[in-house]
N, C-alpha and C positions, 0 to 999 in steps of 0.2 A: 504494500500500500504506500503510497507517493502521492508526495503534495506538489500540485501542480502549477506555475503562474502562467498562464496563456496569454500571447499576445495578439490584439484584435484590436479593429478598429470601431469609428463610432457609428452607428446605425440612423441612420434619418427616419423621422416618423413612428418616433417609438413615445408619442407626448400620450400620456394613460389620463383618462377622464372621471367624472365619477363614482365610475365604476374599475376602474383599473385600466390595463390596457389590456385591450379587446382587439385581435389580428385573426386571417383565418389560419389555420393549426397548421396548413406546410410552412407560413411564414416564420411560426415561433418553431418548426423543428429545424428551419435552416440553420448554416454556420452561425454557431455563437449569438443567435437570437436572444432566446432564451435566458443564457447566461450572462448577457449583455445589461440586462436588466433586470437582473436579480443580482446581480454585483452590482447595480444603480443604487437596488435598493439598501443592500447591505453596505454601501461605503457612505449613505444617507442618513440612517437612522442608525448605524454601527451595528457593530456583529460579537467584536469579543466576549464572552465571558456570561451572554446574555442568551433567554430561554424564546424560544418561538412555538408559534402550533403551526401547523402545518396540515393541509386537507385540501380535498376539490371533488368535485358533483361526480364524477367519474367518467367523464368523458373522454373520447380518443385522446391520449395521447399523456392523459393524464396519471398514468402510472408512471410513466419513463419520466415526463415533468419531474415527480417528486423525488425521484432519485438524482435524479440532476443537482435539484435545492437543496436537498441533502448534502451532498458530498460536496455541495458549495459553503452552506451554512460548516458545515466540518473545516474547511479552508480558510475559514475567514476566522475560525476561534470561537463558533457560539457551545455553549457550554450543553446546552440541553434541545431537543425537539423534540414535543408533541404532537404525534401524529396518527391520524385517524387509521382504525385497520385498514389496509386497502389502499392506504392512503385516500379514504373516501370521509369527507366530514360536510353534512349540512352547510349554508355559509352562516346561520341564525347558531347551530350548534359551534360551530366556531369562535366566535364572537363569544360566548357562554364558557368557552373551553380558555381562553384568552383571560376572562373576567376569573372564575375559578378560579385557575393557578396563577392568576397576579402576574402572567409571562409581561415580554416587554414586545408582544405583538405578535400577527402572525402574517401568514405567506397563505391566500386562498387560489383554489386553480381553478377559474371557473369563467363560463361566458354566458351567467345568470341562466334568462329562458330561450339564447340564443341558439339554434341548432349547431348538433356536435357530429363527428363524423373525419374523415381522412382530408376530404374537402371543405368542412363548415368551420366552425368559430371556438376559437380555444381564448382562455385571459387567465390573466394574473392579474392580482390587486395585493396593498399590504393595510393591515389591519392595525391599527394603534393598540396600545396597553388597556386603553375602554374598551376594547372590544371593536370600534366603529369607525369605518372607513376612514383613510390616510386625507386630512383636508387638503384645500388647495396648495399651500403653501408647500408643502410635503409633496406632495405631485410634482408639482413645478422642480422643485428641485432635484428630483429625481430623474425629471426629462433634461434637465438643463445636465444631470449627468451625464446620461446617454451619450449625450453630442461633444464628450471629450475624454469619455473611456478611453483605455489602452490596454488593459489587461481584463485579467478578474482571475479568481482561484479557486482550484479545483482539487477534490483528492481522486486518485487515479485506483479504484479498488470495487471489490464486488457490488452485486446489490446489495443492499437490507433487506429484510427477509420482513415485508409491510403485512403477511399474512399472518403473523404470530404475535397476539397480544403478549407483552412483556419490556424490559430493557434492554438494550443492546449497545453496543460500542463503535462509533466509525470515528477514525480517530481521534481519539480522546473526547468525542462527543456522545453526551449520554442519546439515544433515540430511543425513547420509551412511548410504544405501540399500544392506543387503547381502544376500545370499543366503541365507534362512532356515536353512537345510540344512547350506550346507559345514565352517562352524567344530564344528559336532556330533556330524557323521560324523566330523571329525578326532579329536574327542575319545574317542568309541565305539573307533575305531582303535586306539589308544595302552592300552585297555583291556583289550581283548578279542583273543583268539589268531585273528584272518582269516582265516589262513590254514586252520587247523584247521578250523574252520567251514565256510570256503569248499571243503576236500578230503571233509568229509562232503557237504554237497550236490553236489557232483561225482562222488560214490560212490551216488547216487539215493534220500538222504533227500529226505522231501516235506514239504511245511508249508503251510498255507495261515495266513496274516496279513488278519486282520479290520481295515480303519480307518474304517470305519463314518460312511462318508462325511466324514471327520474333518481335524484338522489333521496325523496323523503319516501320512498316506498319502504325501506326497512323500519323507520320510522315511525311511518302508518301502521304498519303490520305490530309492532310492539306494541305502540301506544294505544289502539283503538280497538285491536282485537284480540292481544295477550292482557292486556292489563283491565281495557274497558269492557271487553266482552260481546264488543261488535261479531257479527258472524264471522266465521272465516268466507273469504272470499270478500267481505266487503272493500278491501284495497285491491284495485285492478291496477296493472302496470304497476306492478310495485317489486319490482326486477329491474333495477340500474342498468342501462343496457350505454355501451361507448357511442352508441349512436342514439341512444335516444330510441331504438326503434323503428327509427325513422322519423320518428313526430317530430313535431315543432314545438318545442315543452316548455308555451306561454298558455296562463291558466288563462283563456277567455273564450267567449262564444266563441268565436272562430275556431281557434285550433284545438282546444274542449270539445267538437263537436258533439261525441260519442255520449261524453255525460249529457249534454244539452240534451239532445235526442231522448235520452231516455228520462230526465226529470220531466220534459213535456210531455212525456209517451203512455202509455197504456199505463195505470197503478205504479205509477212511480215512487221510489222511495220517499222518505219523508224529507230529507237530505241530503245534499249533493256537494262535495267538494273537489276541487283539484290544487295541486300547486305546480312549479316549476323546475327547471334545469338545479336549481341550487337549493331550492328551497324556502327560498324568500318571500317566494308571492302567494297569493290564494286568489281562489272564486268561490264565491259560496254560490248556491242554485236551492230555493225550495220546491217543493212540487207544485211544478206551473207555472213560478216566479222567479225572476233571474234579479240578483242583490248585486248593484253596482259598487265599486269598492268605496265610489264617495259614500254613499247609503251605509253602506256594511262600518266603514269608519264612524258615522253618526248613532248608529244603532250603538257599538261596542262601548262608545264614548257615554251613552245612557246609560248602559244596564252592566259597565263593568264591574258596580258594585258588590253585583250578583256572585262575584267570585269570590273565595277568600282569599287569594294574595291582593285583593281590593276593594276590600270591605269595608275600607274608612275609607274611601274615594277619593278620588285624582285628585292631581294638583292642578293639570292643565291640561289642554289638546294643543298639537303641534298639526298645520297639514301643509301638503307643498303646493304650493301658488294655483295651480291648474286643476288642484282637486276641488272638489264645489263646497260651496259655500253652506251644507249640510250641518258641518259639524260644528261650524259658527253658532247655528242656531244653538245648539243645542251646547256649546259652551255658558251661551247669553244668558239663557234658561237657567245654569243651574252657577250661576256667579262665578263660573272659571275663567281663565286666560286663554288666550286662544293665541294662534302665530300662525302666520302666512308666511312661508321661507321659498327660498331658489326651491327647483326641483333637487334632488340626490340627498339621501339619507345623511349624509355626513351634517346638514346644517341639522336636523337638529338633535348631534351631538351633544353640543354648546347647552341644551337647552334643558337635555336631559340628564346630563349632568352637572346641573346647577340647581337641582329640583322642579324646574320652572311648569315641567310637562309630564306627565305620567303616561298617553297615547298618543301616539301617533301616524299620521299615513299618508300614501300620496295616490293618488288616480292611477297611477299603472298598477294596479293588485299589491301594493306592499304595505302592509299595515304592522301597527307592534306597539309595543310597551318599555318601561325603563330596566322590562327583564335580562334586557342584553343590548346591545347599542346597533344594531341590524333588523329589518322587516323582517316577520316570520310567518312563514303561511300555516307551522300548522298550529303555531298560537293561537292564530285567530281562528282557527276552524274548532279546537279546543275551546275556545271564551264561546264565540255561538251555541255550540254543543250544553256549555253551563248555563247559560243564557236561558233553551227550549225546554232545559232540564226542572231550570226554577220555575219559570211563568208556564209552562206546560198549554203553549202555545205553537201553532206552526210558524214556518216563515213568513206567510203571506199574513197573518193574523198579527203580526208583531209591527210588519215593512205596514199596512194598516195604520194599528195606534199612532205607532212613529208619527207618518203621513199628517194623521188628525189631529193631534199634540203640537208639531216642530213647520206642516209645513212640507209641500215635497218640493225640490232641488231636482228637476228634470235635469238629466244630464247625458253627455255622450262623449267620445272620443274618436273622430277618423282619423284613421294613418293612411297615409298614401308615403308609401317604400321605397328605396332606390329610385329617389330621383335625383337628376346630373345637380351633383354638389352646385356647380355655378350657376343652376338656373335658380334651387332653393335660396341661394343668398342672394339673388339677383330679386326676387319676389319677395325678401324679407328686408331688402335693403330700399325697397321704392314704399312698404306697406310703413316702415318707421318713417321714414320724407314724411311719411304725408300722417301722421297721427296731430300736431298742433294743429290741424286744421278741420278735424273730426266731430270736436265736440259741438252739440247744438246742430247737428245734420241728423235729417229723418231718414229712414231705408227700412222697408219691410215693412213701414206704420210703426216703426219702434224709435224714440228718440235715443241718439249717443248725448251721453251723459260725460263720459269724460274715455279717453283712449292716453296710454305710457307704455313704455316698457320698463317693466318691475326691476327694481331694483330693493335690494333687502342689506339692512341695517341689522348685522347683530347684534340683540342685546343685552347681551353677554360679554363679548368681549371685542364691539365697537368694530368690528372687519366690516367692508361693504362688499356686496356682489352685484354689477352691474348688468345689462343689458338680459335677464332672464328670461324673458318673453315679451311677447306685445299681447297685452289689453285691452278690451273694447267693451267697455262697460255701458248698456242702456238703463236709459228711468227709469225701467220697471223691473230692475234687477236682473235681467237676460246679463249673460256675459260671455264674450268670444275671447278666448285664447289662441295665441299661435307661436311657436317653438322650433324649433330642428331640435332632431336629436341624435345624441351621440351615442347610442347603445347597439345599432348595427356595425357590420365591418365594409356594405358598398353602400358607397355615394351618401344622400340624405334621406331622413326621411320626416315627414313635415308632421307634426302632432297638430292636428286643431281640434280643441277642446270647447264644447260649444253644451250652455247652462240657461236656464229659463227656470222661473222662482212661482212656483201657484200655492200659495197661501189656505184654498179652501173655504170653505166645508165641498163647495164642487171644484172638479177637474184634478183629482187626484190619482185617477185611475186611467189616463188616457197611456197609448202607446210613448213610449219616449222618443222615438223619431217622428212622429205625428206630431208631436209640442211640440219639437224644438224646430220643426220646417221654416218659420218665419226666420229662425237666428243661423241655422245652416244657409241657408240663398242669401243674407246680409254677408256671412264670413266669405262666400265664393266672389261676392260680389265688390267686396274690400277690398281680398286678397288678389283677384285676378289669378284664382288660382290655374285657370284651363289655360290660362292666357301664357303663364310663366313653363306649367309646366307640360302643358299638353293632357292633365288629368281632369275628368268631371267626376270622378266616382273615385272613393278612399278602396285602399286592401283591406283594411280591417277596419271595423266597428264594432266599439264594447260600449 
């Protein structure tokens, strides 16, 4: 065994975003990719002496990753690694394993719910000492690494043997192999009433649990039907597979379709869940009714009390800019704080570890708590589950109340995908020109009230983050959002986020694309969107 220093140059286009950095998997197995930027990371946050965890969804490529990190982390002098059997960890378990043992961060291998495979999308991200994503400042610097690397260090020696829980030695570094699963369930436990849960599915509630060939399928299968007492068989796809299966393992109507189908189909169970590639995200589906995540956010943010790790009730709600104005309400209601942050979990870090917040979430499926510093899809399938358990209600009977009480927040999300980077900035750079000039303009019959692009003030610790999206806020509380975003690996893809507000006692129950028709033809009509990119119709709608 030999300790290696290799010589390499600097890689362009290795700058990692909210989520880390995100390439497709031949680029990070090319020369010294990989290692290019895990020496970034390590000569960034340092390495000597110091403990990390170590884990990823299991996607292609991701066993050999972790032996790479390995014997990198071993080069550079860290003392200890945490690493999930398999080298397979949750990212929410992660985050949880980081918090636990007080490590000084970790190394996650994941490309969220992006698809995996020889050809698809592999990432790396680093994890702070909280548990919760590397902020800007840290990013930057690690990309400003990238671009004047020369070396990085390697020890030259077997594998680890990632299938054997226990300790072991590469040189002179402790890697002690643990069981993805156990420390998580324990945690889930301590949260949530078991028991209760466990006496309604013994009472013949059904649920079918989506894991989409994913990483929380072993998860599911512990938690919900070894311990809760769900049937067997109620987790499908809950086999990690390096492709996914094939699927595309984002929890939403679209690529859900299977669950969808059958929560609206013939006697469908009582509830429906799926989550993703990592394990972050969730869908919740009742029988008949589909639970938007701004909705599911507003709901959990009411009746988290319901739980005993939140029995003496929140401190605050956190949600990100584009998610609806749901959980507002229902901050208002019960005298909490409330925060409207950039998009990407790392803002509210800040927020959640200063007490300020106890839940939080953002429109793309990721919702959670101050249980760990990451979204967690099967937290929140777990609080629901408590939730149906106490008030011994369905979904649609609860999505209901909510409705009648707080108010519904019609809402939707179109993605329109891989479009040519320079025409989305081309259409987002004429649609900000023209925002001072918006306000007091009629379209659709709806007055603009006021149009910006968000910018957030933390208040915490005074950082600004500028240009986050563009806003187009009418009088009657309709609101259009518009975004790129960074989570794919080609080209752009354009988020518009489009909310309309019905107060009630009528018009509670109408389709959500049927309400929001007046504020989708104002946003096409803003944005020029056919114009810029040659689309009239989004890939996906949630």
């Amino acid at each position: 065994m030999t300790k290696l220093t290799i010589a390499t140059q600097p890689i362009a286009g290795q700058k990692p975003g909210t989520s880390g950095l995100r390439k497709k998997t031949p680029v990070f197995m090319g020369p010294h990719y990989l290692e290019n930027f895990v020496q970034a990371i390590f000569d960034v946050v340092g390495c000597a002496g110091k403990t990390f965890v170590l884990g990823g969804d299991g996607r292609y490529f991701n066993d050999r990753a972790a032996q790479v990190i390995l014997r990198m982390a071993a080069a550079n002098g860290a003392a200890r690694v945490i690493v999930g059997q398999g080298a397979v960890l949750s990212t929410p378990a992660a985050s949880h394993l980081i918090r636990l043992n007080k490590t000084d961060g970790g190394i996650i291998m994941s490309a969220s719910h992006n698809p995996g495979g020889p050809k698809e999308d592999f990432g790396v991200k680093f994890n702070m000492p909280n548990g919760g994503p590397a902020p800007e400042g840290v990013t930057e610097a690690m990309y400003k690494r990238t671009t004047e690397i020369s070396e990085y260090h390697i020890w030259e020696s077997q594998d680890v043997d990632l299938g054997k829980i226990g300790r072991q030695s590469l040189g002179g570094m402790i890697v002690e192999v643990v069981d993805p699963v156990t420390d998580y369930a324990m945690l889930m436990e301590s949260l949530f009433d078991f028991k209760a849960i466990a006496a309604m599915f013994s009472g013949g509630f059904r649920m079918r649990m989506d894991s989409m060939c994913a990483v929380t399928g072993p998860y599911a299968v512990e938690i919900l039907e070894n311990r809760l007492g769900a049937a067997k068989g109620t987790v499908v796809n809950a086999v990690p597979l390096p492709d996914f299966g094939g699927m595309h393992p984002d929890p939403n109507p679209t690529w859900a379709h299977a669950l969808m189908d059958e929560m609206f189909g013939q006697n469908p169970p009582d509830f429906g869940a799926a989550s993703d590639g990592d394990g972050d995200r969730n869908m919740v589906v009742g029988a008949g009714i589909y639970v938007s995540p701004s909705d599911s956010l507003a709901v959990l943010a009411a009746n988290a009390h319901l739980a005993p790790g939140y029995a003496k009730g929140i401190a605050g709600v956190a949600r990100s800019m584009p998610t609806s104005a749901a959980a507002d309400r229902v901050a208002k209601a019960m005298g909490l704080e409330c925060f409207e942050t950039p998009t990407g979990w790392k803002f509210f870090g800040n927020l959640l570890d200063a007490g300020r917040v106890t839940i939080c979430g953002e429109e793309s499926f990721g919702t959670g708590s101050d249980h760990v510093r990451e979204k967690d899809g099967l937290w929140a399938v777990l609080l629901w589950l408590n939730i149906l358990a106490v008030r011994k209600q369905s979904v649609a009977q609860i999505l209901a109340e909510h409705w009648a009480k707080f108010g519904r927040n019609y809402y939707s999300r179109h993605d329109f995908e891989a479009i040519e980077t320079a025409k989305a900035d081309a259409m987002m750079a004429e649609l900000r020109g023209s925002l001072a000039g918006l306000a007091g303009r009629e379209i659709e019959g709806m007055q603009i009230a006021a149009a910006d692009d968000f910018a957030y003030t933390d208040p915490v610790d005074g950082s600004v983050s500028k240009a986050q999206g563009v806003r187009i806020m009418f009088a009657d509380g309709s609101r259009i959002v518009l975004r790129l975003s960074g989570t794919g690996t080609e080209g752009a893809t354009l988020r518009l986020y489009l909310e309309r507000y019905s107060a009630g006692p009528q018009g509670l129950d109408l389709d959500p694309q049927q309400a929001l028709a007046p504020v989708i033809r104002a946003a096409h009509t803003l944005a020029a969107i056919a114009t810029h990119t040659g689309r009239s119709e989004p890939d996906v709608i949630t």
